[in-house]
N, C-alpha and C positions, 0 to 999 in steps of 0.2 A: 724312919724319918731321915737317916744321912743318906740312903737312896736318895729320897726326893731333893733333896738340896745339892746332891750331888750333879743328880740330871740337872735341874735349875741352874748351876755354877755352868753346867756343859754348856749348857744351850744361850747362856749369857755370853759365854767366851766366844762362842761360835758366832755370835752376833753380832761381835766388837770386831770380831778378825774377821767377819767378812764385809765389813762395811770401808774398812781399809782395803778392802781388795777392788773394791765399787767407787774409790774417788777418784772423780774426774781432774781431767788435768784444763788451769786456767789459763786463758791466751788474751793478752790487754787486744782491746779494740784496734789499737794501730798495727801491732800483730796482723791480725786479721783483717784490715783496709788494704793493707800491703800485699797479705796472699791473695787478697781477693783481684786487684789492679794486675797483679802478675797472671793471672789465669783469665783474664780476658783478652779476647782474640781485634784487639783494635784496629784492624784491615777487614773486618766483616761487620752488618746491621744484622740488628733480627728481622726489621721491617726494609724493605725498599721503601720511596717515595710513591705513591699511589695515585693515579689517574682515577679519574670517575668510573670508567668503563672495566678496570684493575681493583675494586674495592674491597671485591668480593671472593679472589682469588687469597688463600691464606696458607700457600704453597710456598717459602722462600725463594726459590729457584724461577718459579713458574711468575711471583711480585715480579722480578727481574726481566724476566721474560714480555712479560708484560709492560712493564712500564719503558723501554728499548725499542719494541715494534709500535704501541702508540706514537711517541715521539717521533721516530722515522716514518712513520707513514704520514704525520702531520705537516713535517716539513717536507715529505714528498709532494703532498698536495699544493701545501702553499708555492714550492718552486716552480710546479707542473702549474697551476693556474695563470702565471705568468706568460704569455708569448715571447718565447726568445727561435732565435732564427741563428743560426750555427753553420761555419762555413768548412767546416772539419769534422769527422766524425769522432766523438771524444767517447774514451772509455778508461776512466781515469775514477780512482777513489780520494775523497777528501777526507780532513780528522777533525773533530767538532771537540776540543775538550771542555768540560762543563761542568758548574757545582751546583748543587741543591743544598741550599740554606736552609738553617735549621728552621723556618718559617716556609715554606716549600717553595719559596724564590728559586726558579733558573736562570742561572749566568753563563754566559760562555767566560770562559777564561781564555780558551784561544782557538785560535782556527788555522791550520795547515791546508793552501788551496794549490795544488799547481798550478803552476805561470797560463798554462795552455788553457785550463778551465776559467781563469782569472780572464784569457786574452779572449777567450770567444764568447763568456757571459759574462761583463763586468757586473753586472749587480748582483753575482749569487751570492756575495758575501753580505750585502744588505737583506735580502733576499733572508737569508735564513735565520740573521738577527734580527729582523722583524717576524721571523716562525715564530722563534725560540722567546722573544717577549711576549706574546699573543696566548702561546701555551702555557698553563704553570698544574703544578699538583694540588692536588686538592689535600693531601698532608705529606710531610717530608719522609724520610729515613728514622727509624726507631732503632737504641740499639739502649737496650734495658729497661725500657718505657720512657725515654729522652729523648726528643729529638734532634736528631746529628745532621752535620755538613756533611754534605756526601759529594766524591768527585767521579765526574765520568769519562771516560773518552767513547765518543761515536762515530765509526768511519760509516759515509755515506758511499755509494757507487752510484757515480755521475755519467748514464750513457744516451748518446745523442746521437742521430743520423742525419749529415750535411742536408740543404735543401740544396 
């Protein structure tokens, strides 16, 4: 019988001292809001803003991609449907900067035109802030499953041959 009590006292110890070996260590929640704030990359979304034609793409890089060539090609068209008539042949790029609000609103925030694109189409600048309100997303920028402000800058290339 002091065999079995023996083993029995072993196998008690062994069960106490390993459960000390097994305790986790506690971290208060604000601990951890903190680490967690510090290890997010707040210059990147997980989602870009999404066009209709873009919805289906679930590529990060390729959203981006996508949501970039739609909008350039939208307000390509809108410019190009216009008749303008140019007495200099322009090859000149402009900068469109722009936010997407967390409701997928497009705003420009501002626009860089050169003088010479300004002097030979004055309406491109109406022109493409009539694009740019006309266009919107069909959902903004995600970035945790939030929706974020997102800002852009867009350089177009404006090229025209005199008549």
């Amino acid at each position: 019988m002091k065999i079995k009590s023996v083993i029995g006292l072993l196998i008690l110890s062994l069960f106490f001292y390993s459960c000390e070996n097994f305790e986790t260590k506690k971290i208060s929640s604000e601990t951890f809001v903190k680490d967690e704030i510090k290890s997010i990359n707040w210059k990147d979304v997980d989602q870009y803003p999404i066009f209709k034609n873009c919805e289906l793409i679930s590529n990060k890089e390729q959203q981006k991609s996508c949501f970039e060539s739609t909008l350039s090609s939208y307000i390509y068209q809108s410019i190009n449907s216009k008749e303008t008539i140019v007495t200099t042949d322009l090859n000149e790029t402009l900068t469109i900067d722009f936010m997407v609000d967390k409701k997928g609103k497009l705003m420009i925030t501002s626009m860089i035109i050169d003088s010479l694109i300004s002097a030979q189409i004055p309406l491109m600048e109406k022109n493409i802030k009539n694009a740019m309100d006309s266009i919107q997303p069909i959902a903004p920028a995600y970035k945790r499953g939030i929706p974020v402000k997102t800002s852009f800058q867009l350089p177009l290339e404006i090229k025209t041959v005199a008549n």
